[in-house]
VMD Tcl script that draws the C-alpha trace (Angstrom):
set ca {
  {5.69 0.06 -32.86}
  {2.30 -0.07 -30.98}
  {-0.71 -2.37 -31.17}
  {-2.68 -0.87 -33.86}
  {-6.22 1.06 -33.14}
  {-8.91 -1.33 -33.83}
  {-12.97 -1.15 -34.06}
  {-12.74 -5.27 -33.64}
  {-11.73 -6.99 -30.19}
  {-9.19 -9.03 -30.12}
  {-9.60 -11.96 -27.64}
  {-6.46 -13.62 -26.46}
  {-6.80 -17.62 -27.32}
  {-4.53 -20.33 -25.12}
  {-4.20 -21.97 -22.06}
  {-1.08 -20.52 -20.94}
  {-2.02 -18.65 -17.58}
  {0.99 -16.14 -17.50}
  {0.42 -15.09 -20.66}
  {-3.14 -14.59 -20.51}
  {-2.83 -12.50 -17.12}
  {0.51 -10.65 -18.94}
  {-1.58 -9.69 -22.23}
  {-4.88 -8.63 -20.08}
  {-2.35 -6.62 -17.65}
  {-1.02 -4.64 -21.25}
  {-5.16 -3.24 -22.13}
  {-5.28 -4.44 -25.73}
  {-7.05 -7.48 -25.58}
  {-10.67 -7.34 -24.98}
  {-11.19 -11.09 -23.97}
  {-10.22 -14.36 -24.31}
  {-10.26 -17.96 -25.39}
  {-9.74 -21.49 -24.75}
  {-10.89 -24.78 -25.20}
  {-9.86 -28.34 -24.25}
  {-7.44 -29.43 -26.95}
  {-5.40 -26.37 -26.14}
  {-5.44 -27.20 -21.91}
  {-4.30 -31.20 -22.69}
  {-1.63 -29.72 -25.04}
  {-0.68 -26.92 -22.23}
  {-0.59 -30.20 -20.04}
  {-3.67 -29.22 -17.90}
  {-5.02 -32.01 -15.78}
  {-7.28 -30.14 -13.40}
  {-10.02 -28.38 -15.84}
  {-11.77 -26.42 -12.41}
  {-8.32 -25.49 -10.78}
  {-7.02 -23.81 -14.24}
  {-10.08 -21.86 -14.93}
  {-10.88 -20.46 -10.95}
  {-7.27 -19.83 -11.31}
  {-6.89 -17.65 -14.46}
  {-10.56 -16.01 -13.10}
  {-9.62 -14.84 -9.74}
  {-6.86 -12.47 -12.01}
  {-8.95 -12.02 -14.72}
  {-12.27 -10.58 -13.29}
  {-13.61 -7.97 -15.51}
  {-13.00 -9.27 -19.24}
  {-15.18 -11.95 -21.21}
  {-13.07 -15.46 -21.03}
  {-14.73 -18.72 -22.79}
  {-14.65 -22.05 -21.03}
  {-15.72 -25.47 -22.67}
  {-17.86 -28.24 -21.90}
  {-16.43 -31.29 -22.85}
  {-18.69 -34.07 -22.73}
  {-20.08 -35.44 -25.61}
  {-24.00 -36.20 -24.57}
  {-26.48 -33.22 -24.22}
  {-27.35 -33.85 -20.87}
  {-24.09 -33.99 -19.46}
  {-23.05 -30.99 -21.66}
  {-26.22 -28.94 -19.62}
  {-24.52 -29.97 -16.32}
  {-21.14 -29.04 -17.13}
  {-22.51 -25.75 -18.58}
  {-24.46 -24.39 -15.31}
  {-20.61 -25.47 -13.51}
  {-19.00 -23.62 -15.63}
  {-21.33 -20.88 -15.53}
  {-21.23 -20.82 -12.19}
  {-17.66 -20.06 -11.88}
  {-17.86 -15.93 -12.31}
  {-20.06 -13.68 -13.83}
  {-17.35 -12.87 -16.78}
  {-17.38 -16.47 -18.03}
  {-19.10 -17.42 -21.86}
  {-19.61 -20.95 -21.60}
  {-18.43 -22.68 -25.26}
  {-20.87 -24.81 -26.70}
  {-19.92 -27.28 -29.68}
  {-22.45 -26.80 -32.72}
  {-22.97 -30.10 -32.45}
  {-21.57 -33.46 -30.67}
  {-19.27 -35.90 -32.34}
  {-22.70 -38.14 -34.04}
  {-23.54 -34.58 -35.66}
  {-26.40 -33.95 -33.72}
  {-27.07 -30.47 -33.17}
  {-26.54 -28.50 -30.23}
  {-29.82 -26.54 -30.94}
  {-31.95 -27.89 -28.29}
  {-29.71 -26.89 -25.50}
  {-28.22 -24.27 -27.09}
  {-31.55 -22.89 -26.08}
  {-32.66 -24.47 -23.28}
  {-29.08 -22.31 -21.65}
  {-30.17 -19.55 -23.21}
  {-33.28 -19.35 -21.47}
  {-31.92 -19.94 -18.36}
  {-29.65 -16.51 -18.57}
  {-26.60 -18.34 -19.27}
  {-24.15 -16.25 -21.75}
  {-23.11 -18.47 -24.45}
  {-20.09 -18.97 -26.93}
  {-21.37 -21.25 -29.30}
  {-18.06 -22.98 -31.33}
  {-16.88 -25.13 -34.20}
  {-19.20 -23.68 -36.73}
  {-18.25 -24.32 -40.49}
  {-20.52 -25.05 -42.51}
  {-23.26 -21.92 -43.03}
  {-26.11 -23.91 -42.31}
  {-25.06 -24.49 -38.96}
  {-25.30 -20.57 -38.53}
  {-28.29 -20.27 -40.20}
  {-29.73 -22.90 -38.00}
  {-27.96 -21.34 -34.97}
  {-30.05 -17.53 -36.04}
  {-33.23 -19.11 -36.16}
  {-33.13 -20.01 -32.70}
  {-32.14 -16.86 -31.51}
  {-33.91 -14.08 -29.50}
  {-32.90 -10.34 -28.97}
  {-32.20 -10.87 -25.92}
  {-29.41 -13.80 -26.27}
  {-25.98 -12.78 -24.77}
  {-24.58 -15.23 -27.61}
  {-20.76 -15.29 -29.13}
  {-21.42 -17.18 -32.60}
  {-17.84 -19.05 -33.33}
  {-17.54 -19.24 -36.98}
  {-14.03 -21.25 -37.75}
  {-13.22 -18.59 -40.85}
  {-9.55 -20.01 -40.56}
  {-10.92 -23.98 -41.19}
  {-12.54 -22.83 -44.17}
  {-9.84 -21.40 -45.75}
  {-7.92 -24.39 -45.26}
  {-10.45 -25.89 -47.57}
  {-9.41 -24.04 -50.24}
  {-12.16 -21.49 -49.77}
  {-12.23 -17.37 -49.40}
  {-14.03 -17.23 -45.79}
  {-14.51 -13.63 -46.17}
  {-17.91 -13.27 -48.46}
  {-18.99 -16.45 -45.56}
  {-18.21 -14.39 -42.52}
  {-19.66 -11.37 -44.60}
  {-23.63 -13.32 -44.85}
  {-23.09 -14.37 -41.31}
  {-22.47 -10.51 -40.12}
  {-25.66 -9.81 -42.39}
  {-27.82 -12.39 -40.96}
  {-27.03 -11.57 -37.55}
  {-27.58 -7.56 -37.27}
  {-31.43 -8.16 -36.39}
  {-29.63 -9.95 -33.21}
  {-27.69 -6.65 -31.28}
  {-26.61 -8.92 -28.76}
  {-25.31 -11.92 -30.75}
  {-21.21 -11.28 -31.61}
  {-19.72 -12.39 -35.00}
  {-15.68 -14.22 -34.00}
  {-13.63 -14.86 -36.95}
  {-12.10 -18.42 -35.04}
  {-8.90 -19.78 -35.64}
  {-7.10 -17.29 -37.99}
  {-4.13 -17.68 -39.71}
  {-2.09 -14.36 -40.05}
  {-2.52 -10.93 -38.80}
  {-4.03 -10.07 -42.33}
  {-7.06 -11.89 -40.79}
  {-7.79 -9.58 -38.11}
  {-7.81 -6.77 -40.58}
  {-10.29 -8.82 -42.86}
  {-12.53 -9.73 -39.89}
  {-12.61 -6.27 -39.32}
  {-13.54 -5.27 -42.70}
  {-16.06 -7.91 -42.77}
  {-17.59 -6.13 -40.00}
  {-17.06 -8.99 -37.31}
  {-17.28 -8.20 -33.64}
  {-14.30 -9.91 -32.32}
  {-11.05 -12.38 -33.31}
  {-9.46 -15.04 -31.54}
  {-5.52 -14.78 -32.12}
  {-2.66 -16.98 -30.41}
  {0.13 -15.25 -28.19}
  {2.82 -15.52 -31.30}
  {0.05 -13.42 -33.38}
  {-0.94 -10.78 -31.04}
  {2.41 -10.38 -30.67}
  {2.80 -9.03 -34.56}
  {0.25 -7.06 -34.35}
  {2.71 -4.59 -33.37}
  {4.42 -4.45 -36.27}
  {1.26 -2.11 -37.69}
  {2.14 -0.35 -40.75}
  {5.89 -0.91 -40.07}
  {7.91 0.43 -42.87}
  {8.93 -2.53 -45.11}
  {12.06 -1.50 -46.18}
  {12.95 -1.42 -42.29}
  {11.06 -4.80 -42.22}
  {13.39 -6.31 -44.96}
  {16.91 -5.21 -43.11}
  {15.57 -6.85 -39.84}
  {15.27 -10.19 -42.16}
  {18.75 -9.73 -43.97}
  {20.51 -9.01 -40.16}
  {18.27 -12.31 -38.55}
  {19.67 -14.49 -41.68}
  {22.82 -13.09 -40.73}
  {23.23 -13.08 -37.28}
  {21.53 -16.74 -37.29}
  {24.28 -18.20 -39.63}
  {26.92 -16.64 -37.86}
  {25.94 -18.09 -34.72}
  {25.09 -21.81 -36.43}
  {28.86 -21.34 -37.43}
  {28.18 -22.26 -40.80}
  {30.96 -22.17 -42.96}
  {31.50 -23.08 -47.10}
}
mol new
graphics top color blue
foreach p $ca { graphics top sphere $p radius 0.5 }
foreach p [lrange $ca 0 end-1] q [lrange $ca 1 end] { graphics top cylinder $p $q radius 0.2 }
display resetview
């Protein structure tokens, strides 16, 4: 089985260097992702050294790098550093800091200063209705709507992503990603909901090759793992 032919891009998200430079060497993904909680759990230390290290192999795809402080000023200075680093670099920008302030003032204050943008942790849809009114045609902008978060609430994110796709088509340069999914079935929905891209972790990029595998085949490799898997735990009744 093959990765499957899709209209959305699928951005690799982690902050695992050999597998980001062993998914872009395989052509499917179209991008990728990271962010700082994933680096300290990777057991980063050096934020710059990771990054220049992961660009000078990855030189022709879109990869997202976060600022990390949490006051506005600092975040502008970390931004243009980041920015700085290649030409292929979106640099993430929270929707707002941790006092809920939002990000809108420097969100365009970057903007006007050429910077490409991933703009992240959105929720709630008034943050991307706030975020759209902001916006000009010209905006090299990834809008990060956390369609996985809002499922954990309970709550279909589809007919959500679906007004945010809506909203944004008078913006041709602002990109719809479904963040933070939670099965392959998502990418298939974000696609359907007309998004422009999805994040996805190694461990789900790697079932996307299972596309459209039969299930009856898909059942007998369960019953021989069960099997196989006892038999080596030595289980015995």
């Amino acid at each position: 089985m093959g990765f499957p032919n899709l209209k959305i891009a699928v951005f690799a998200d982690g902050a695992n260097r050999d597998d980001m430079v062993k998914r872009y060497r395989e052509g499917f993904i179209k991008g990728f992702t990271t962010n700082p909680t994933l680096m300290a759990k990777a057991g980063l230390t050096d934020y710059e050294q990771f990054a220049k290290s992961v660009l000078s192999e990855i030189k022709d795809l879109p990869i997202s790098f976060e600022v990390f402080s949490d006051e506005f000023d600092e975040m502008e200075r970390q931004a243009k550093r980041i920015a700085a680093w290649a030409s292929n670099v979106n640099v993430k920008i929270p929707i707002t800091n941790t006092r809920a302030e939002p990000a809108f003032p420097l969100i365009r204050k970057l903007l006007d200063q050429s910077l490409k943008l991933n703009v992240t942790a959105i929720i709630a849809e008034e943050q991307w209705i706030g975020l759209s009114k902001i916006l000009k045609p010209q905006d090299d902008v990834i809008v990060s709507i956390f369609a996985g978060r809002t499922a954990d609430t309970g709550r279909d994110p589809i007919p959500y992503m679906q007004r945010a796709v809506d909203l944004f088509r008078v913006l041709p340069k602002a990109k719809i990603l479904w963040a933070s999914p939670r099965e392959v079935l998502n990418v298939y929905q974000a696609e359907a909901c007309g998004c422009h891209i999805i994040t996805a972790t190694d461990e789900l990029i790697a079932k996307l090759s299972l596309h459209q595998k039969p299930l009856s085949e898909y059942s007998l490799d369960t019953v021989k793992m069960f099997y196989n898997d006892a038999k080596k735990a030595g289980f015995k009744l």
